[in-house]
N, C-alpha and C positions, 0 to 999 in steps of 0.2 A: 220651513224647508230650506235649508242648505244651499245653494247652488255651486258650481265650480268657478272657480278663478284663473282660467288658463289666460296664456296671450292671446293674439291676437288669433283670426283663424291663420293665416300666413303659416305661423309658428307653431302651432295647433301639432304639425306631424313633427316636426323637431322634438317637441315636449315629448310626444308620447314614444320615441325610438331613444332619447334620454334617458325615459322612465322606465325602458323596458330592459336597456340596456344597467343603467342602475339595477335593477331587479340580477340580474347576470355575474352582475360584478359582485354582490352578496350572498352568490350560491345558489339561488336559484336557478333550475336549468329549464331556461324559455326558448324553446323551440322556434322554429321558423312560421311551424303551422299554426301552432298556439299563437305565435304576435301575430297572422292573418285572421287566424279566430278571434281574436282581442277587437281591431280592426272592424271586421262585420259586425261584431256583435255590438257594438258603440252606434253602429250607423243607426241602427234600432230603436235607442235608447235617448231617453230626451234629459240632454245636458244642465237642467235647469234643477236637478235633483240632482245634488251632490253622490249621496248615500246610492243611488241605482246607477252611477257611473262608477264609486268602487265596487259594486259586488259586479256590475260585470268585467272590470277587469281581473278581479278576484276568479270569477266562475272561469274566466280562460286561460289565467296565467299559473294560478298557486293549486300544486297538486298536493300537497300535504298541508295538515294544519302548523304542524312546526314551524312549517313558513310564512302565517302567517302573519306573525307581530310584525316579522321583517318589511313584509309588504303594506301594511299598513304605517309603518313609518315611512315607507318611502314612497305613498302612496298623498301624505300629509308634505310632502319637500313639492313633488312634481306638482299635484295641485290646491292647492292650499285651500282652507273652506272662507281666509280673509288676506288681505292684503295691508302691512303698517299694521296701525292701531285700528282696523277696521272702520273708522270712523264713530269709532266708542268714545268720545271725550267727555272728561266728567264735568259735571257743572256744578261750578261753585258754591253755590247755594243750597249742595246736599252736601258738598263735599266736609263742611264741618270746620273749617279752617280756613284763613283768607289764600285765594288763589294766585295772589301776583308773586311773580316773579318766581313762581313754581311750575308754569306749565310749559314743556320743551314741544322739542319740533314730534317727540310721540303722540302727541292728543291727550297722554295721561297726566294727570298734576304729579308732580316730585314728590318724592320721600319725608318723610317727617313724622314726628310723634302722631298728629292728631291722625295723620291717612291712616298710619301702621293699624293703629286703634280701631278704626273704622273698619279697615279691611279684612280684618282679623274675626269682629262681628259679622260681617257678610257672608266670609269664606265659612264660618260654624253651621251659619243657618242653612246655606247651601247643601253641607254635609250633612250636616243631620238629616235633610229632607231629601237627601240622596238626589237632588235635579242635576242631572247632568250637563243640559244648556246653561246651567247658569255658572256650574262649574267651569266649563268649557270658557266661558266671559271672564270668569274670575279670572283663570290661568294668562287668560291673556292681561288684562289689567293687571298681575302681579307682577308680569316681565317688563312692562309699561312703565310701571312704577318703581318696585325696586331692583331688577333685572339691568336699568341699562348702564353704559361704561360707554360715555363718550368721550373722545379725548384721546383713546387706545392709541397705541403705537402701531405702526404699518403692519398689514400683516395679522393683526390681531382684531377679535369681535367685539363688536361693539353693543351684545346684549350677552347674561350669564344667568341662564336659570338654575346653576348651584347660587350664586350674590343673594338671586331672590329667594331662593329657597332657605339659608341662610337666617335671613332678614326677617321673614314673615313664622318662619319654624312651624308649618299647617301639622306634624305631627305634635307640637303641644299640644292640640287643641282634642286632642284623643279624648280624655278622662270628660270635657263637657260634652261632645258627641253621643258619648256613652247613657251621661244620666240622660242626657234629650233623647235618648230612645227606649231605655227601662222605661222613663215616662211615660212612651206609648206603647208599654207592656210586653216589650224585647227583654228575653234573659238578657242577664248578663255575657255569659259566655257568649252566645250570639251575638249582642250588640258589638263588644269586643272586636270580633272576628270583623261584622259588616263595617265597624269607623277603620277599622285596618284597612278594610280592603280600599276603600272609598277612598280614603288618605292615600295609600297606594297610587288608585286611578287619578286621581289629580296631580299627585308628583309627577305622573308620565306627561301627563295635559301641559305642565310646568316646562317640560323638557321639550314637550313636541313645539310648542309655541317659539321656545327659544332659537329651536335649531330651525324653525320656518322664516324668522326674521333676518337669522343668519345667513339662508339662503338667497332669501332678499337681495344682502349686499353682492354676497361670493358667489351665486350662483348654488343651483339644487346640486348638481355634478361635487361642488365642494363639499359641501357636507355629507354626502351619500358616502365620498369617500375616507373623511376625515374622521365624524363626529357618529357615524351606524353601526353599530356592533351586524356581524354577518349572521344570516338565518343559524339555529341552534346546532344542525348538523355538520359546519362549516369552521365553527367558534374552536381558536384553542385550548384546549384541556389547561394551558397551562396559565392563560387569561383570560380563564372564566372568573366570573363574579358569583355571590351567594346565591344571588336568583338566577343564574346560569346553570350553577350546580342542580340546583332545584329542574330545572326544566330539563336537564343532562337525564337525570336519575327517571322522572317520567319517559323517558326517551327508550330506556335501555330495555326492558323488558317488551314492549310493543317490536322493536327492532330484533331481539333474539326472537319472538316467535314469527318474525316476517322472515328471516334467514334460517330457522326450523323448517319453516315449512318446503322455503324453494330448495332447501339440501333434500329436503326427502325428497321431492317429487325428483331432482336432479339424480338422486341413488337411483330410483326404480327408474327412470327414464335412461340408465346408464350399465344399469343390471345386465349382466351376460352370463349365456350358459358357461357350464364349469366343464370339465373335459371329458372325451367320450367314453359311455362304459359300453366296454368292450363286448361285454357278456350279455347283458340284457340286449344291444342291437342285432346280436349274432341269435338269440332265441326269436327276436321278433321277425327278423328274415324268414326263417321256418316258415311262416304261413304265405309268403311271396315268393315260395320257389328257392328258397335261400340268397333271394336278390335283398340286398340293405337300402329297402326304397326310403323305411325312417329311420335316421340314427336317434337314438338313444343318450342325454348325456346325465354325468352325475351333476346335483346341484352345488353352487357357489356357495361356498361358506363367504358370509360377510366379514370384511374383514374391516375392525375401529383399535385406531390407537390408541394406547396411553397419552396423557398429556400429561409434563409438567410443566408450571409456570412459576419460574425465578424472576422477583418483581420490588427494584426497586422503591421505597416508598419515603424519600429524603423531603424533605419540605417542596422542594424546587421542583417536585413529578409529582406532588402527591393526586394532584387530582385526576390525572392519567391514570397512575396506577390503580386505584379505585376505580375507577370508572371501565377500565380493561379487563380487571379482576370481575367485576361482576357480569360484563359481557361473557367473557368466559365461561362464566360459571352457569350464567344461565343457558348455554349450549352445552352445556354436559352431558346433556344424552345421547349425542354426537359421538361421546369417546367412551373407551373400556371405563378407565379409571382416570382421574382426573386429581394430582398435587399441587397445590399453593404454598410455595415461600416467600416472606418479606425480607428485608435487609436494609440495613443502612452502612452497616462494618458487620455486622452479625445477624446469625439467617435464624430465622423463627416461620415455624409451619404455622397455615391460618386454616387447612383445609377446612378442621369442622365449624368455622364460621358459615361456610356454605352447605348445612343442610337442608333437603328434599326441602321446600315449602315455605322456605324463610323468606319472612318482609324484605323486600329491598333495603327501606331504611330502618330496620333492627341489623340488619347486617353490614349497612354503612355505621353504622355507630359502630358496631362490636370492631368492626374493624379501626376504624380508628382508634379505639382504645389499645387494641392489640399494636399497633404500631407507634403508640405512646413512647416506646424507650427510645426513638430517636434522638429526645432529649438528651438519653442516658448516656450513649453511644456516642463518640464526635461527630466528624465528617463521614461521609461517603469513601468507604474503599471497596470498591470495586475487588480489587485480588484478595483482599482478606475475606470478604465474603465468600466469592467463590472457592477459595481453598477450605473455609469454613464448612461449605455445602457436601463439598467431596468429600473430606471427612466424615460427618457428622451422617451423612444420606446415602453412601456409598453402592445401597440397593435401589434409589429412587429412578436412575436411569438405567433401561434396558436396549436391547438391538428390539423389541415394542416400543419405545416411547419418542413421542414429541417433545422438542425440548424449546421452550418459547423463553424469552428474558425481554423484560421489558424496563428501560431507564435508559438515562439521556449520557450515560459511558462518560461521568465527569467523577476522575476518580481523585481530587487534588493531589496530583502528579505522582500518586503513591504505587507501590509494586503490583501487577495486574494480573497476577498469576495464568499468564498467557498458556503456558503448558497445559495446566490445568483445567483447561477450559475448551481447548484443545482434546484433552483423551474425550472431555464429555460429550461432545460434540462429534467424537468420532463414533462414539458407543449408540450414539441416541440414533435412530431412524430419520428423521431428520431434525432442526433445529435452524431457527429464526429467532431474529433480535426486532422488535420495535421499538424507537426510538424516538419520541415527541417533539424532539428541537427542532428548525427547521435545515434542511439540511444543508444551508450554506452557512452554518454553523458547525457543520462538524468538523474537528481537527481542530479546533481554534482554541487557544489556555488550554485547559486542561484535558480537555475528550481526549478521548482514547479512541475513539470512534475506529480511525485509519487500523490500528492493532487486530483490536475487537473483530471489525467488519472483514477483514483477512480469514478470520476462522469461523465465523459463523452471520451468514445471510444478512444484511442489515437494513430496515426500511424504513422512513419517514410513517409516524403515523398521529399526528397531531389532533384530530377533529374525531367526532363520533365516526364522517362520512368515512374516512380511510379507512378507521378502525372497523367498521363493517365489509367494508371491500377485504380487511386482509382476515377477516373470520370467516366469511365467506370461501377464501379460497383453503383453507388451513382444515375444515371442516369436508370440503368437499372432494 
């Protein structure tokens, strides 16, 4: 069993209004009430169990699961399950190799052929038999041993679980994982998937040990803000990583039917009668004397726009604009009709990439293939595309339609067909720009932003979280 490793009690409340406030600083939104709930519910709880001091900070703090990888990293800075080298030192006499002059102030012996060897054995069998306590050991003994970098210059860490990671390569060790599980009668394909994931869980083990040591020196506050990527829905579109995308894409579709449903209940909660019919109230009077005790009104036709969405997709947006485009898309029954174009110099429709009932990822692929000619195409021009669109779509916008554009207005400094963008804008019902950069970036080299932003609405929307607050209102 686990225990915690806080400071002293003194310190005790400092840690936990650090932790809580860390949690804050990566988008989480912790209440006042919730860090009193947090609070009570610890008094409770007996500290000598690691594992039952996070789930109840867990049960009071983290309202969605999205947040919780975030909080479980930052849950491993504020209290750590060891301290140093835990007091793991290895002994020479299993170690396999003579130990002087190899063991530093970590408690780990140093780097060298025979450990790499050794270690390398351990960390297979471990994996293979899927023990997680021992992997948990290993991780730490790999940053022990080939993780650390003393010596560092000011300023810089003195432990690198990329070095170790590096060093030891625990994803070679896939292909022998594999046969040691068909061994014990695991398909293949199976096996496969489980030494991936496994391999996976330990790289994170690799990373979370590293950045605990690091805290060590600099303080948890440092690393929470340096070295933690922010909960998923806070992350930018435009510095996401592969497993970010991955977890973006789960995101999207759970998130349009959360914002489905509060639009509808907001339509009928906002429903009014349409205006009075004159004739039916004046036949109903008849039975009161010709007094109009009840008016009578005609019903509201509902009224949904058109939407179109003009959507840059240049290297430098692309995961925005995918990731916008299917938000989008999966609120489409929000609107009449709903148009998709890409561009990067030249506009290309993707509409029927979004039909009724399509896989999220069949139509993340299709799309990106469909915006493959960016190759083809140079740079980004912004005016050539839109003068493009006006031509080529001259029906696509009506005095019905919404007119959305989404890209970061970096046109390298080319003509920006301001007029024309302009009539569309005038024509459309209304029209918004969202815009990923951040926006004390805009104006600066190339953007167009200042132009742009003069004739048609322009907003910051960098993260899933905006991009939801601004469909939200767009829909509603």
């Amino acid at each position: 069993m686990e225990s915690v490793n806080p400071p002293a009690r003194s310190g005790l409340l400092d840690r936990h209004i650090g932790f809580v406030e860390a949690l804050r600083g990566a988008g989480l939104n912790v209440s006042l009430a919730e860090d009193l709930d947090a609070v009570r519910a610890l008094q409770a709880l007996d500290w000598t169990d690691r594992r039952v001091v996070r789930e109840g900070y867990a049960a009071t703090l983290v309202k969605r699961s999205s947040f919780r990888p975030t909080f479980d990293a930052l849950f491993e800075l504020y209290f750590p399950r060891m301290v140093g080298a835990g007091g793991q030192g290895l002994d020479p006499e299993t170690s396999g190799h003579d130990a002087e002059g190899d063991e530093g102030d970590t408690g780990f012996l140093r780097d060298n052929g025979a450990a790499l060897r050794e270690f390398r054995e351990s960390l297979a069998d471990a994996l293979a038999d899927g023990d997680r306590d021992q992997m948990q050991q290993l991780a730490a003994e790999m940053i022990g041993r080939f993780g650390a970098m003393p010596g560092r210059g000011p300023g810089l860490s003195s432990w690198s679980a990329y070095t170790a990671l590096q060093r030891v390569a625990p994803a070679g060790l896939i292909d022998q994982i594999v046969e040691g599980l068909m061994n014990d009668g695991v398909s293949e394909e199976a096996a496969q998937r489980t030494a991936s994931r496994r391999i996976g869980d330990f790289t994170a083990m690799v990373e979370s040990d590293a950045r605990r040591r690091i805290a060590e020196e600099k303080g948890p506050e440092h690393v929470a803000n340096v070295a933690l990527r922010p909960a998923i829905d806070k992350l930018d579109f435009m510095s996401a990583r592969k497993t970010d995308l991955e977890q973006m894409r789960r995101e999207i579709y759970p998130l349009a039917r959360r914002l489905a449903t509060r639009l509808t209940k907001e339509h009928h909660s906002q429903r009014r009668r349409g205006p009075l019919d004159f004739r039916h109230t004046v036949r109903a009077s008849m039975s009161t004397g010709g007094v109009p005790i009840t008016t009578h009104h005609r019903p509201k036709r509902p009224h949904r726009n058109e939407l179109v969405v003009l959507c840059d997709v240049s290297g430098s947006v692309a995961n925005f604009a995918q990731f916008t485009l299917l938000l989008v898309f999966a609120l489409r029954d929000q609107f009449q009709k709903v148009r998709a174009f890409t561009f990067i110099d030249h506009v290309h429709e993707v509409t029927h990439h979004f039909r009724p009932g399509a896989d999220v990822v069949d139509v993340m692929a299709d799309l990106a293939a469909s915006t493959s000619h960016a190759a083809l195409w140079g740079r980004t021009n912004y005016g050539r595309a839109i003068s493009r669109f006006a031509e080529l779509h001259p029906d696509a916008i009506t005095p019905k339609t919404s007119l959305l554009i989404l890209g970061d207005a970096r046109s390298n400094y080319s003509d920006l067909s301001a007029d024309v963008l302009r009539e569309m804008a005038g024509t459309a019902r209304h029209a918004w720009w969202l815009n990923p950069e951040h926006q004390r970036h805009w104006g600066t080299g190339d953007s167009a932003t200042r132009t742009y932003a003069e004739i048609v609405p322009m907003r910051e929307c960098r993260n899933l979280d905006q991009l939801a607050d601004f469909v939200a209102e767009l829909a509603g």
